[in-house]
N, C-alpha and C positions, 0 to 999 in steps of 0.2 A: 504494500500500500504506500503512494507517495507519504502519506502522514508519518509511516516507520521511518521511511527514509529521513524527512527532512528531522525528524527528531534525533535520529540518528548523528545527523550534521550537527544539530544543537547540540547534542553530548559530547561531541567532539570538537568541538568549535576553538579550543584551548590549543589540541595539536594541527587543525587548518591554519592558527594564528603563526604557531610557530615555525609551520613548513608552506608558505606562502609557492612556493615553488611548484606544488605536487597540482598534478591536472585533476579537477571536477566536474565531474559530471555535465554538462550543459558547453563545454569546453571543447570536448572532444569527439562530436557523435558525426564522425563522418560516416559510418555506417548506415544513419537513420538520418532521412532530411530532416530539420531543424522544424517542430510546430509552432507556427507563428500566433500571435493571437485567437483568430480566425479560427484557427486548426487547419489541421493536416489536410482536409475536404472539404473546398471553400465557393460556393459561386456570388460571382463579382454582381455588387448594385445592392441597392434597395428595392429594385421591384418585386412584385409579390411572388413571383414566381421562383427568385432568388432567394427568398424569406421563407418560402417552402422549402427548398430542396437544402437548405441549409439548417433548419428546424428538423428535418429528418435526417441529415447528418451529423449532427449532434451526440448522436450513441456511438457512430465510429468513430467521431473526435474524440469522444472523451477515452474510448479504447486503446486510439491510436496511442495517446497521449500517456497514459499510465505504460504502455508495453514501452514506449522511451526511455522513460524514468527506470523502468526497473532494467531495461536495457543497459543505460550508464550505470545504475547504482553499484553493479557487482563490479567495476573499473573502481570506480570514487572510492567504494568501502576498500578495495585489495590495496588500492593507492593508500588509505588511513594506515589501515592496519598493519603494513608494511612498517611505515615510517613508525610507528610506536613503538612496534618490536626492535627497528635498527637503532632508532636515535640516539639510545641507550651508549653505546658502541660507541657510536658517532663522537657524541658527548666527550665519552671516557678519552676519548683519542684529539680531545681538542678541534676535533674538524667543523669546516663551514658547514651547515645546514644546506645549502645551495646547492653541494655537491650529492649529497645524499637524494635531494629531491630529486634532480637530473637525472641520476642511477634506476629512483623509484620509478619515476616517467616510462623510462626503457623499458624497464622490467615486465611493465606494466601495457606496453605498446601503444606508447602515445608520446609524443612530441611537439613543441610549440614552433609551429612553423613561423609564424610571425616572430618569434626572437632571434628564428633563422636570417631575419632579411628577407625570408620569400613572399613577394605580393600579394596581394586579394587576388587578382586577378590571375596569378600563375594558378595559384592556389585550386581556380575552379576550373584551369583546365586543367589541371592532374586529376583534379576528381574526376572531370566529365570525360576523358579522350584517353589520358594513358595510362593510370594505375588505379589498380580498387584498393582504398583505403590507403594513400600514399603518407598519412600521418603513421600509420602500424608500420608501413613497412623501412619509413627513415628510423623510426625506432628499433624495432630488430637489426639493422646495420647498425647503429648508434649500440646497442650494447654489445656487441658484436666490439665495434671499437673499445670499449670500454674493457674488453677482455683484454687489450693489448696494451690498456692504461700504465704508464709507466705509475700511478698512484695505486701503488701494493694493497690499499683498500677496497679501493675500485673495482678494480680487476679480480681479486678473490672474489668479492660477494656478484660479479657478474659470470663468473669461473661456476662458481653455483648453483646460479640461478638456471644457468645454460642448461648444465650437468643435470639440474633437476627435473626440466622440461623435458632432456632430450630421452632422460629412463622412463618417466612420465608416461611420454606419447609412447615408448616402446613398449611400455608393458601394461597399455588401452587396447594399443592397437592390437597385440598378441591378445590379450582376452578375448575383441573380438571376434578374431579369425576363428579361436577357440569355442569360442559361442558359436556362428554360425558353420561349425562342420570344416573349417578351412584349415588349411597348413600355412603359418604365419610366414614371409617371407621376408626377410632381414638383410638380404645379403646386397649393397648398393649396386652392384655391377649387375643386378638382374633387371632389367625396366618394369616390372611389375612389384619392385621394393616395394612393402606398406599400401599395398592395395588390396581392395574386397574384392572378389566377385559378388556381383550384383543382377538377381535373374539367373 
């Protein structure tokens, strides 16, 4: 429910102050067009026929609208709860807050392309013409980098994070195969690495 959510924010409002850096929710949804006031299904005017078709759009606004929220929320909350658990660390080791945040971004697959220098206007042709989701995927390269961070911090807890993902997806993906009747296959030099049969 938006209501969990935003109360969620309220209870943590103390570590959002202190990690100003970490991306929230409404920030980053290039995944999901942005609902503008209006909603997500809108027709233009005041005439009555508009006033209808928008009066009965109403239940999929309000749908659309919550499956958003809860779409970002599990980015916002992995992004909080990340930085609670590291800061600690962080602290102990004297380091900027800044640098933590940046790491959690990655982590987390999201990136601030406007700190990049990149325009609005680049910005919507990556979206529309050459990459889906070109904010996820400068961040997977961005911690990618970070694994080669000459900052001995950095680099471990992005060494990690990798590491954790990449056993992660390999022992989903083996379940699966496992579940559906299949023989998992692992080996990179096979073209069919990490895929289903399907049908």
């Amino acid at each position: 429910e938006p209501q969990v959510y935003e109360r969620y924010l309220l209870d943590n409002a103390a570590v959002i102050r202190e990690h100003p850096g970490i991306a929230l929710g409404g920030s980053t949804a290039e995944f999901m067009p942005r609902v503008g006031p209006e909603g997500f299904l809108h027709a233009p005017g005041e005439s009555l026929p508009a006033k209808i078709v928008n009066k009965a759009l109403t239940p999929v606004n309000a749908a659309y609208a919550k499956a958003q929220v809860m779409f970002e929320a599990g980015g916002t909350v992995a992004r909080i709860e990340l930085a609670k658990s590291m800061a600690p660390r962080w602290k102990a080791a004297g380091r900027d807050m800044s640098t933590l945040d940046d790491l959690i971004n990655h982590m987390t697959g999201t990136i601030s392309t406007r700190a990049m220098g990149i325009s609005e206007f680049q910005q919507g042709v990556e979206a529309t013409m050459f990459l889906f989701a070109p904010r996820y995927t400068r961040a997977a390269f961005a911690l990618f980098g970070d694994l080669l961070s000459n900052d001995k911090m950095v680099a471990g807890e992005a060494a990690a994070h990798i590491s954790r993902f990449l056993f992660g997806g390999s022992m989903m993906y083996s379940s699966l195969a496992h579940a559906t009747g299949q023989k998992p296959i692992m080996d990179l030099s096979d073209p069919r690495a990490f895929t289903l049969q399907v049908g």
